[in-house]
VOSEZA-576218 format. One record per atom (N, C-alpha, C): residue in three letters; x, y, z. Coordinates in steps of 0.001 Angstrom, whole numbers, padded with zeros to 6 digits, always signed. Layout:
<pts>
AlaXYZ/...
</pts>
This chain:
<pts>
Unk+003342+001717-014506/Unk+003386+002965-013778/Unk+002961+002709-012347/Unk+003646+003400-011592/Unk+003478+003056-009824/Unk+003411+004427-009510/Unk+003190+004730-008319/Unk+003510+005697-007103/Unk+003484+005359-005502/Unk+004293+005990-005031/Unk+004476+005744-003884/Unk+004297+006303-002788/Unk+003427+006796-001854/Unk+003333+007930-000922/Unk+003684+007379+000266/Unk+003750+008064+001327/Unk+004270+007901+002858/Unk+002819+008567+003216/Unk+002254+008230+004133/Unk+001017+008847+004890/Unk+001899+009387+005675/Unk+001444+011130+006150/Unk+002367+012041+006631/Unk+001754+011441+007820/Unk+000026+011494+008493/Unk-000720+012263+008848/Unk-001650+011043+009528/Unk-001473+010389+010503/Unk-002598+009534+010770/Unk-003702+009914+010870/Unk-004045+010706+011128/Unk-005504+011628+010425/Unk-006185+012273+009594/Unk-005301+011800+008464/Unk-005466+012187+006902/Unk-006235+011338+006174/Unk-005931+010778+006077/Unk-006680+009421+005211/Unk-006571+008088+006085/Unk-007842+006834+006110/Unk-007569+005768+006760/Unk-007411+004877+005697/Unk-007061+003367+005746/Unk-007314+002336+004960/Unk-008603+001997+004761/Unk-008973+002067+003145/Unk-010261+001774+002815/Unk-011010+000273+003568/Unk-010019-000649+003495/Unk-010379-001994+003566/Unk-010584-002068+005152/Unk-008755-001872+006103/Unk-009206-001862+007513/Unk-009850-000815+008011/Unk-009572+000611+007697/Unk-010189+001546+008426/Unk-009077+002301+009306/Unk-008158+001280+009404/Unk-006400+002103+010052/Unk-005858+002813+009565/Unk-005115+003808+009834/Unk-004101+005277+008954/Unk-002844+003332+008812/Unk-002416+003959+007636/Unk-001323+003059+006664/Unk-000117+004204+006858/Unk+000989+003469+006681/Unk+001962+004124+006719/Unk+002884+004265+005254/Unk+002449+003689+004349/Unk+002824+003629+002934/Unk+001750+003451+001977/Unk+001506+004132+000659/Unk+000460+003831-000232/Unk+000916+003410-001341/Unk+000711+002243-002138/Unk+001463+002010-003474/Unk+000466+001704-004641/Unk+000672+002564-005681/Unk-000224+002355-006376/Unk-000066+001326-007411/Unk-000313+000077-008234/Unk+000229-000801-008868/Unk-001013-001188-009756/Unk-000117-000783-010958/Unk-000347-001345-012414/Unk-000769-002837-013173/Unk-001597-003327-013973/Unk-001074-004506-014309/Unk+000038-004503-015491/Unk+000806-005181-015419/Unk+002210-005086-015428/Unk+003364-004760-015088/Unk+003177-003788-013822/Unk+004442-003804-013304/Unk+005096-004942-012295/Unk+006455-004953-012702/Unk+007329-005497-011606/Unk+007536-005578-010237/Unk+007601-005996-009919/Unk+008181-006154-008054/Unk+008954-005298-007821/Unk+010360-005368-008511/Unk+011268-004445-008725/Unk+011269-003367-008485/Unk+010567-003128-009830/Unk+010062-001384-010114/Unk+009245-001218-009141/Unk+007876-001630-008241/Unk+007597-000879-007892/Unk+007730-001113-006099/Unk+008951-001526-005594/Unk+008873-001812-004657/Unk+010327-001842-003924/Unk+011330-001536-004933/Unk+012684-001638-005134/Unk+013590-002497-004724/Unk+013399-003572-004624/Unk+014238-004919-003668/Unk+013547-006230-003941/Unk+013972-006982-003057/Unk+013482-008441-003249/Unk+011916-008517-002109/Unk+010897-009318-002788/Unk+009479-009326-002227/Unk+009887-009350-000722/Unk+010810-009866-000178/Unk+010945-010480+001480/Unk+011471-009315+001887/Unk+011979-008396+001665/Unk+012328-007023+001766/Unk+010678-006209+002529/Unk+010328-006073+001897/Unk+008871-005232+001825/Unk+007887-006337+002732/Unk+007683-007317+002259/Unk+007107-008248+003493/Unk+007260-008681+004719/Unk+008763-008287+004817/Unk+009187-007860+006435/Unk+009439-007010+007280/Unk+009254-006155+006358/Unk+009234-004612+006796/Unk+007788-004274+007354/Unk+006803-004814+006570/Unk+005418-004011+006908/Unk+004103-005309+007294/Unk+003681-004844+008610/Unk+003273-006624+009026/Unk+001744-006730+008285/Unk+001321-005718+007787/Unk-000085-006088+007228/Unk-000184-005257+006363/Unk-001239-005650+004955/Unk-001356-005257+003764/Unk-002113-005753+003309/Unk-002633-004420+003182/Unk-004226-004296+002236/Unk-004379-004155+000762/Unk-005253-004092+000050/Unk-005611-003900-001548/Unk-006588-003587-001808/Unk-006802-002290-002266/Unk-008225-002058-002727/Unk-008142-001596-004185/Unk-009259-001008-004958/Unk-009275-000364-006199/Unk-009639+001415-005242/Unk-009805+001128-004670/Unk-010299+002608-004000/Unk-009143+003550-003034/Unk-008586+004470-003993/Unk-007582+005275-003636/Unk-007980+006390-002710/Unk-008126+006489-001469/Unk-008226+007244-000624/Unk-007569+008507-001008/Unk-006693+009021-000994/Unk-005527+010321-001332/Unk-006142+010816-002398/Unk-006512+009844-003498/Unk-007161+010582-004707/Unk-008892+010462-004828/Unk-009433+009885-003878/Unk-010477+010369-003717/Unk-011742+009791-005075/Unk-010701+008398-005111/Unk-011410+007543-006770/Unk-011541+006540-006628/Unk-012226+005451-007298/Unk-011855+004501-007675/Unk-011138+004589-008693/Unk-010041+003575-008468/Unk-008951+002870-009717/Unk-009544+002082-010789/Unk-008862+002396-012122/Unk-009186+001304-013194/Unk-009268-000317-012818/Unk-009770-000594-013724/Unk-009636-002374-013233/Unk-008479-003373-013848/Unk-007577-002188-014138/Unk-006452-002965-014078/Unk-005208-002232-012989/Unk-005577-001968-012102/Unk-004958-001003-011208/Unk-005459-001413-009826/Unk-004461-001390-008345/Unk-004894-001707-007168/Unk-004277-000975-006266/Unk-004362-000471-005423/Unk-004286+000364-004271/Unk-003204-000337-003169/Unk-002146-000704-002637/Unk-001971-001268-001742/Unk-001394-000237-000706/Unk-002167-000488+000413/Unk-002099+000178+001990/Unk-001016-000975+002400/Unk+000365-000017+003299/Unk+001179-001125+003818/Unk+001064-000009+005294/Unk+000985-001328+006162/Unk+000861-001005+007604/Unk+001920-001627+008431/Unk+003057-000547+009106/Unk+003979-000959+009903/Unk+003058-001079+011640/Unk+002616-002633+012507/Unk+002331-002639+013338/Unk+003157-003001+014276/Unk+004716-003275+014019/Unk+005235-004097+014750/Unk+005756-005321+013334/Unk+006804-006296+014234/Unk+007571-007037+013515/Unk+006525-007970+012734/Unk+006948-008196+011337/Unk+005668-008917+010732/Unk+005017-010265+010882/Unk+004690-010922+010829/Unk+004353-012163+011158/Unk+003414-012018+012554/Unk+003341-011386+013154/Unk+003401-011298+015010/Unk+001762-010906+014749/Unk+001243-010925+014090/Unk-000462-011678+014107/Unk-000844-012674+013813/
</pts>
C-alpha cells in the first residue's frame, strides 16, 4: 500500500529530515514495488526530483509510521545531480 500527495502549499508542511517544503510525499510499504509505487522505471523519478529524503515521521499525518513503513519527501531543486 502507497500514497501519493503533491504539497499544494510551501507553507504547509516542511521536510521532517531537511526542514524544506517537498514537492511530492510518498508513502512506502515494506513490500511494495517500484512500479506500483512510483509508476515507471527508478531513473524516471530520480531524474525528475534532485533530492530525497526518508523518514518514519509523516508530517501531513501528523505520526510516526510503523516500522515497516517510510515517508519519502521528493524535492524538485533544479536538474538532479547539480549538488
Amino acid at each position: 500500500m502507497y500514497s501519493n500527495v503533491q504539497s499544494r502549499d510551501p507553507d504547509e508542511a516542511a521536510c521532517p529530515v531537511c526542514g524544506q517544503p517537498y514537492d511530492q510525499r510518498v508513502v512506502v510499504e515494506r513490500g511494495d514495488r517500484w512500479a506500483d509505487v512510483f509508476g515507471g522505471p527508478p531513473f524516471s523519478t530520480l531524474s525528475k526530483y534532485s533530492r530525497r529524503c526518508a523518514s518514519r515521521t509523516d508530517v501531513e499525518e501528523e505520526r510516526q509510521r510503523g516500522p515497516g513503513e517510510q515517508v519519502v519527501y521528493l524535492h524538485d531543486d533544479g536538474p538532479a545531480g547539480g549538488r
